[in-house]
C-alpha positions in Angstrom: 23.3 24.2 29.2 20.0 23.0 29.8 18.4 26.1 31.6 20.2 27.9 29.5 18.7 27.0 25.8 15.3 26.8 27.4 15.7 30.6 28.4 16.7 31.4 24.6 13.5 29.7 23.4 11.1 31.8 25.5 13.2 35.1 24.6 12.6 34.3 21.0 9.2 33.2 21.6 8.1 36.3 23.5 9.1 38.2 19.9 7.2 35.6 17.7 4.5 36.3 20.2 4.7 40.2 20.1 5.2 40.2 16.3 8.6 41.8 16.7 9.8 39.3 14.8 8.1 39.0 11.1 7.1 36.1 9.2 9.7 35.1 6.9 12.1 37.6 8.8 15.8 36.3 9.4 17.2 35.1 12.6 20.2 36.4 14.2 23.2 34.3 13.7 24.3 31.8 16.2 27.2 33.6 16.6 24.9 36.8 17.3 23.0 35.0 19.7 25.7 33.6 21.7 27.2 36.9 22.3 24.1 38.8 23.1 22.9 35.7 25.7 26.4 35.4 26.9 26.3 31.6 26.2 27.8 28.7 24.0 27.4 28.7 20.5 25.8 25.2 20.9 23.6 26.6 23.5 22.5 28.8 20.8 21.8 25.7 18.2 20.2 23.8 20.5 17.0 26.4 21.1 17.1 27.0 17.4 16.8 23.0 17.1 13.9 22.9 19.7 11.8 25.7 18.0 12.8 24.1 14.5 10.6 21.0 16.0 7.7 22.8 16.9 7.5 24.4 13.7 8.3 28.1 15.1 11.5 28.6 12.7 12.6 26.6 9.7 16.6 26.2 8.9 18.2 26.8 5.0 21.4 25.3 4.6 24.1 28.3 4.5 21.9 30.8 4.6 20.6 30.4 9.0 17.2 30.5 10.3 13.9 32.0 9.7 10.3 32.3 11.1 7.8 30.1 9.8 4.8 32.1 8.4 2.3 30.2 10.3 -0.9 29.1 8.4 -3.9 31.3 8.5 -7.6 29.1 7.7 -9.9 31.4 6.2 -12.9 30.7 4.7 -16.3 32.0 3.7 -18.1 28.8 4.1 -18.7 29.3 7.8 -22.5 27.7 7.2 -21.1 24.9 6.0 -20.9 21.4 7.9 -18.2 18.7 6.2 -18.9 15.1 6.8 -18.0 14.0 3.5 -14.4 15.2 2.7 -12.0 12.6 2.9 -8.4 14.8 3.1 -6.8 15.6 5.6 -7.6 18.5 8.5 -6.5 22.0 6.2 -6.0 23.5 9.9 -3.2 21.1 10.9 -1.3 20.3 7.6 1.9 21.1 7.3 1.9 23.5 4.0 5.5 25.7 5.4 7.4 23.1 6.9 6.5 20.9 3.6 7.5 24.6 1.8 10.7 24.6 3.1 11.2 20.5 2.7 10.0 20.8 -1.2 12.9 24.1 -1.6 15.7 22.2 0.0 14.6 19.1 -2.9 15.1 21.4 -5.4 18.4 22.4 -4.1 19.5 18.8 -3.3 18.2 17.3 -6.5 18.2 19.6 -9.4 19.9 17.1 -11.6 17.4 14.6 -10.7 14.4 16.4 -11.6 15.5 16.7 -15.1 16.1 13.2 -16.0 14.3 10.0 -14.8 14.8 8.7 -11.3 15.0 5.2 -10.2 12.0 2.9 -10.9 11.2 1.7 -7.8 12.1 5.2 -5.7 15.0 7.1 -4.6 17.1 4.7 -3.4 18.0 7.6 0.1 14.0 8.2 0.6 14.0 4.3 0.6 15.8 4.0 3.4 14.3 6.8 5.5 11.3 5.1 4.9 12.6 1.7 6.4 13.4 3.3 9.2 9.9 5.1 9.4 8.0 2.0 8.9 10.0 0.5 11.7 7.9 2.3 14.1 4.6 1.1 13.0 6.2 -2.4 13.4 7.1 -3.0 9.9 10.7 -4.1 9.5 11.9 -4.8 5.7 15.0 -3.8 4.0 15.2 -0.5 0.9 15.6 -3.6 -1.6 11.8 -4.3 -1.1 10.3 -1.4 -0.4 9.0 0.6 -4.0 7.3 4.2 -4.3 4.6 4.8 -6.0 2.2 7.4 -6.6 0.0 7.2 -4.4 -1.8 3.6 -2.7 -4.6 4.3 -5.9 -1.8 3.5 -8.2 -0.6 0.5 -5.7 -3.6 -1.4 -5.7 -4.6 -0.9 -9.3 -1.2 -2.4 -10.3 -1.8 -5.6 -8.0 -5.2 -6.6 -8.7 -3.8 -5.6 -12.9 -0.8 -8.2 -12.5 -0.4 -12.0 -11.6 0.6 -13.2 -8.4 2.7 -16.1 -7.6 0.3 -18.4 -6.4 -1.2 -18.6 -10.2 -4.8 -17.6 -8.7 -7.1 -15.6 -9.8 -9.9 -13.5 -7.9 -10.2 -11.6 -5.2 -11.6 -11.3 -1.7 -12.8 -8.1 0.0 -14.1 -6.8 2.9 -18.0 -5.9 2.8 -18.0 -2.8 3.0 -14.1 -1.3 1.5 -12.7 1.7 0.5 -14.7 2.7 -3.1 -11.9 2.9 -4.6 -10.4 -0.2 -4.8 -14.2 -1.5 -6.0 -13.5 0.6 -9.2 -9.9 -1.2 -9.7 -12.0 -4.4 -10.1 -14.9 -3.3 -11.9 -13.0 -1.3 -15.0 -10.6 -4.3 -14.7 -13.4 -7.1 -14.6 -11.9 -9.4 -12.1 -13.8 -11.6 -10.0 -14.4 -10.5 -6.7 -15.9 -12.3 -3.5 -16.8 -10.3 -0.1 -16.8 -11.7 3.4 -19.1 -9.0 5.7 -17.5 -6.9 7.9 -19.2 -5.3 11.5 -17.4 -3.7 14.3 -17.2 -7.5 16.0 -14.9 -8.3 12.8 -15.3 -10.8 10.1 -16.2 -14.8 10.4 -13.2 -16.5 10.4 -14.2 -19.8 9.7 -16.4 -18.0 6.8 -12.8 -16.5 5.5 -11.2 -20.3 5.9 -14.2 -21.4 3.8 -13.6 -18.6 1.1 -9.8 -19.4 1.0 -10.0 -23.0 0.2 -12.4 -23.1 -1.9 -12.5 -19.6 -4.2 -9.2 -19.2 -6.4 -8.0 -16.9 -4.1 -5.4 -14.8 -5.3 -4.9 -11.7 -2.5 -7.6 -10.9 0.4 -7.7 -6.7 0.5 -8.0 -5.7 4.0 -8.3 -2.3 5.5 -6.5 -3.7 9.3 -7.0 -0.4 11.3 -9.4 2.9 11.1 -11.8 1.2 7.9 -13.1 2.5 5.3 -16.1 3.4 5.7 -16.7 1.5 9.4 -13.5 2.9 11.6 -13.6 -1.1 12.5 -9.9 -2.0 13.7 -8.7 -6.1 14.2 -7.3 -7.2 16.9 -3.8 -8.9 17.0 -5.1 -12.0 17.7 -7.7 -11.6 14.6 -5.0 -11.0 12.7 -2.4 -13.1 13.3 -5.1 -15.9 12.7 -6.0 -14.3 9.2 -2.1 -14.8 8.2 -1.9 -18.3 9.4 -5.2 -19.0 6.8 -3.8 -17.3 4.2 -0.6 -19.2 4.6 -2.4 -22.5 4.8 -4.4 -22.3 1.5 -1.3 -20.4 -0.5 -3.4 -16.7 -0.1 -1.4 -13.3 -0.4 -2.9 -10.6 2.1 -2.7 -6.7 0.5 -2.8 -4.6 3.9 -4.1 -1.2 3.3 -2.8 0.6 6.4 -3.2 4.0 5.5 -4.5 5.2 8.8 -1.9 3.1 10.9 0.2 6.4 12.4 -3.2 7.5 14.2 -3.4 4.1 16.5 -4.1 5.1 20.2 -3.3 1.3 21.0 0.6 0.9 21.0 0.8 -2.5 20.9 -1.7 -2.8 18.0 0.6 -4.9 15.1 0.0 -4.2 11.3 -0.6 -8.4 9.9 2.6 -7.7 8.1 4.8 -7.9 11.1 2.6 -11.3 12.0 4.5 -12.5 8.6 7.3 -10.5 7.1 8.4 -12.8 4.3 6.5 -12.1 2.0 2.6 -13.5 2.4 1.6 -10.1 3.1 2.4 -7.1 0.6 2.1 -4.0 2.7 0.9 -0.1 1.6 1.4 2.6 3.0 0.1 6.0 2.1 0.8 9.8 3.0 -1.5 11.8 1.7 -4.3 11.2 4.9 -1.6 12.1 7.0 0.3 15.0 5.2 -0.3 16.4 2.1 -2.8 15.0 -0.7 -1.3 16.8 -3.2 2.2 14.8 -2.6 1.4 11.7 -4.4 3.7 9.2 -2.5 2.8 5.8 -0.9 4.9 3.0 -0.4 4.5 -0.8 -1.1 6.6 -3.3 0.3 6.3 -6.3 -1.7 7.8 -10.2 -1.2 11.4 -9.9 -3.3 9.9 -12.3 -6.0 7.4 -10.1 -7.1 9.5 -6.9 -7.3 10.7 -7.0 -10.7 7.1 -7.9 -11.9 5.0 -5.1 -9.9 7.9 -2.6 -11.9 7.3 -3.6 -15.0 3.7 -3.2 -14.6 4.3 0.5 -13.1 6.3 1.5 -15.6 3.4 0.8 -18.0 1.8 3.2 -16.0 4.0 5.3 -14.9 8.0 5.1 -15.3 8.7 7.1 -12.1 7.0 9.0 -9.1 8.0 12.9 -8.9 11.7 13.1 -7.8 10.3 16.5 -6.3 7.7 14.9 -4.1 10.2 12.2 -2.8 12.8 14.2 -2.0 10.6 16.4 0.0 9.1 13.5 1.8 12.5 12.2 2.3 14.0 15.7 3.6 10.6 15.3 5.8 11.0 12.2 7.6 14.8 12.3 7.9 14.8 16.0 10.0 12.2 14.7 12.4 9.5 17.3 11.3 7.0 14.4 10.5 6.8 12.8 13.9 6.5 16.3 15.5 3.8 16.6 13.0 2.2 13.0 13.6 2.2 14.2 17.5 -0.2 17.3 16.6 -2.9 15.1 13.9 -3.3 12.5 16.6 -4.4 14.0 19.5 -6.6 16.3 16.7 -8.2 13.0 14.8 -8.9 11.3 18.3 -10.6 14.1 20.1 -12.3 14.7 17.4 -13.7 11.4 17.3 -14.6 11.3 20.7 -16.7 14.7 19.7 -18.7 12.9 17.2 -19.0 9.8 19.2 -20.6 11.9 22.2 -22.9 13.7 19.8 -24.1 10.8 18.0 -24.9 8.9 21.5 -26.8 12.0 22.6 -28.8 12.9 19.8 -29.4 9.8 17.4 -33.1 8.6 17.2 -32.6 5.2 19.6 -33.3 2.6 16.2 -30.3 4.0 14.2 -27.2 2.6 15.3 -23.3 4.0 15.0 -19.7 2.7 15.0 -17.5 3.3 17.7 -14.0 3.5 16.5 -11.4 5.0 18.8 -9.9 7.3 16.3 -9.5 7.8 12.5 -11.3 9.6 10.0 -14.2 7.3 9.9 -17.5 7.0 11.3 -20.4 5.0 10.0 -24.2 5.2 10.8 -26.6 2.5 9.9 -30.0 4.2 9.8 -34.0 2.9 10.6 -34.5 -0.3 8.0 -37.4 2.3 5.9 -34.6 5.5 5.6 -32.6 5.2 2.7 -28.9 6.9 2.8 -29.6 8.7 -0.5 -32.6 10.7 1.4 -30.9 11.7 4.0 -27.8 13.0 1.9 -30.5 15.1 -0.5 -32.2 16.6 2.9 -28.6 17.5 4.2 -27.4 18.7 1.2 -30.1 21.3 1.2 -28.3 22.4 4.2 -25.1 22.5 3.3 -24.7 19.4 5.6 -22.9 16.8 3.5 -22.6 13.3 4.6 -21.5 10.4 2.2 -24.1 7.3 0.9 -21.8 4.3 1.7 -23.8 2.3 -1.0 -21.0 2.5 -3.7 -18.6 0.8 -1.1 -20.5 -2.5 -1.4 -20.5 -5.4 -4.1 -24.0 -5.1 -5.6 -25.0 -8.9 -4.2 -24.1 -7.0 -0.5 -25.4 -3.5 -0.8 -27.0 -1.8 2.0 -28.9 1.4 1.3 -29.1 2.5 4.7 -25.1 2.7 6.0 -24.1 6.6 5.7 -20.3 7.4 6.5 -19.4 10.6 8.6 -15.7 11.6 7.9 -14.3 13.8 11.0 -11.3 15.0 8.8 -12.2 18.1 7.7 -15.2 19.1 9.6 -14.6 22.3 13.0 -15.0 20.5 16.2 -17.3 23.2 16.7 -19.9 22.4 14.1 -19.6 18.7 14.9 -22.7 18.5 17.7 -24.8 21.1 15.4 -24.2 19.0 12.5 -25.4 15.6 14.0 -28.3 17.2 15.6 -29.2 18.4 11.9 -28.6 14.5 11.4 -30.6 13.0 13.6 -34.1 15.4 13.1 -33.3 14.4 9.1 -33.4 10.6 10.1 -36.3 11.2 12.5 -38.5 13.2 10.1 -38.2 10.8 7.3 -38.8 7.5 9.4 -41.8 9.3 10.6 -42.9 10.3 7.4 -42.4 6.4 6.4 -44.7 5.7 9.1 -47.3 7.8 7.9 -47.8 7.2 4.5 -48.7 4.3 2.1 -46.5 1.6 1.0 -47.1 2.9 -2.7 -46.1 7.0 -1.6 -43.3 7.9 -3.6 -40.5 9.8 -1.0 -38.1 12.0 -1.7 
């Protein structure tokens, strides 16, 4: 049968190719097919099956299969160069299959859509997502796991609500993701930072913090940072858990880049303690769709029932639309097929910027080296301020991001600029740091050249 299916494949694929078969057209039926190829009807299911994975065809129950319109990227914004958007690459997301996904939800769950779901998330898309999260080496049971929309929502709910441990503030990494530094600044808690570099964070600086700071959760960003690309090591991490266990410390890990780890036997710090010390999130919309709305916490069982009644102050349920997509997703094997594609994308993309910025940086500005993700930061010459170089870009249309508003103001740095690799053409990548580096290099020089009370810029 083997042969046999793979001959059926490149039959239909020579059509797709030839555009004798339209998008959206019908396939024949397996029954059809069979006859015509003189084989087995299973022979028959299992090509469709195979070109279902690779996104070529799409199923709908009852009705057979059909070709996936495959998505077009046009835009008139070829001048252009994206450093700054965050989302993920428009090329490579999966708008059809999702199509499809989101059509067979509506089928599956009309009832459901007109009344209010479960508070903590369909109960089914709970357990396809224990089963997902097994693979990035989190293992935890439906009971634990909640849905929520989005890892915004997540985190504004935890540092919003009181832990267990009866403590108060809050320790971040210096620099974090900007968002969470609005959770604590409209909610006015008290927040300590601990520097972070691409050689980590000081551990016995973090011990220090722990026992002696009301610490109530440590936010960490374990793999891919925001806005460094820094990624722990196992070792760092499994160290970090045994602190926080030792002076009563929860851990919120932020792993919302996790799928895109070259390193296999990398380990989320939720795996180095699964009882409950560390409350894990996971988000989608980097990896799939923005516009979905779904992340995933899995919490200690004692602080369940609290985190829902804080969400349902916010908000009683996430779409039953979006989770029964995402559940119709992960359970017919299109989002690891999908995962497959964005990796290899993210990481050659990466190693595309990294070359660039090796090349063509003036030698006195120095860059992160993180092995894939969307995230790249550059820390420029100590008299070039990121705001300058994002106005001279911007002029341009070169936009880069200021990584000033990811800081605590007692640790801001005015010279860290973050390079996203997201959504930005691997072929306007080199042109776009070469634009960079004479920006960087023409205002240092200028700083050289003038006098120290010379308004710039």
């Amino acid at each position: 049968m083997s042969s046999k299916y793979v001959k059926v494949m490149e039959e239909i694929k020579l059509q797709l190719a030839d555009g004798s078969l339209d998008a959206g057209s019908k396939l024949p039926s397996v029954r059809q097919l069979s006859e015509y190829f003189s084989c087995s009807k299973n022979t028959v299911i299992k090509a469709y099956e195979e070109l279902e994975k690779e996104h070529l065809i799409y199923s709908v129950p009852k009705s057979g299969y059909f070709v996936v319109n495959e998505f077009q990227n046009v835009t008139n914004e070829k001048d252009v160069i994206d450093f700054l958007s965050a989302g993920p690459d428009k090329n490579i997301m999966p708008y059809v299959e999702f199509q499809h996904c989101l059509n067979q939800a509506i089928e599956q769950y009309k009832e459901e859509l007109f009344t209010y779901s479960d508070l903590q998330g369909l109960y089914s898309l709970r357990v396809q997502l224990v089963k997902y999260l097994q693979n990035l080496q989190v293992f935890t049971q439906p009971e634990r796991v909640v849905v929520v929309s989005g890892s915004q929502q997540a985190l504004n709910l935890l540092v919003s609500m009181p832990f267990p441990n009866g403590k108060n503030n809050i320790l971040i990494e210096q620099p974090t993701y900007f968002g969470f530094i609005e959770s604590i600044n409209l909610q006015q808690v008290k927040t300590f930072g601990i520097e972070l570099s691409m050689d980590g964070i000081d551990l016995d600086r973090l011990e220090y913090i722990f026992r002696n700071n009301d610490i109530k959760f440590f936010y960490i960003i374990p793999r891919f940072h925001n806005p460094l690309g820094h990624c722990y090591t196992n070792s760092e991490k499994k160290k970090i858990v045994e602190l926080a266990e030792k002076y009563d410390v929860y851990i919120v890990e932020d792993d919302f880049l996790g799928e895109l780890d070259p390193n296999v036997k990398s380990d989320p710090l939720f795996s180095f303690d699964p009882s409950g010390r560390v409350i894990y999130i996971k988000s989608f919309s980097k990896v799939i769709l923005p516009g979905l709305r779904i992340a995933t916490v899995v919490l200690p069982s004692r602080m369940i029932s609290n985190f829902l009644r804080y969400k349902f102050s916010a908000d009683y349920n996430s779409s039953a639309l979006s989770q029964g997509a995402l559940e119709i997703y992960l359970k017919s094997g299109m989002f690891n097929s999908h995962l497959k594609k964005i990796k290899e994308v993210y990481r050659r993309k990466m190693l595309i910027l990294q070359e660039a910025c090796d090349l063509l940086l003036p030698v006195n500005t120095y860059f992160s080296k993180p092995t894939s993700g969307f995230y790249l930061s550059i820390s420029l010459p100590e008299k070039v301020k990121a705001k300058q170089v994002v106005h001279m870009l911007n002029e341009e249309q070169i936009y880069v991001d200021d990584a000033s508003r990811m800081f605590l103001p007692e640790y801001k740095k005015e010279n860290l600029i973050r390079l996203s690799i997201s959504q930005v053409n691997e072929s306007q990548i080199k042109p776009g740091v070469e634009r960079l580096a004479h920006c960087i290099a023409l205002i240092d020089s200028r700083k050289k050249h003038i006098t120290p009370n010379t308004f710039l810029l």
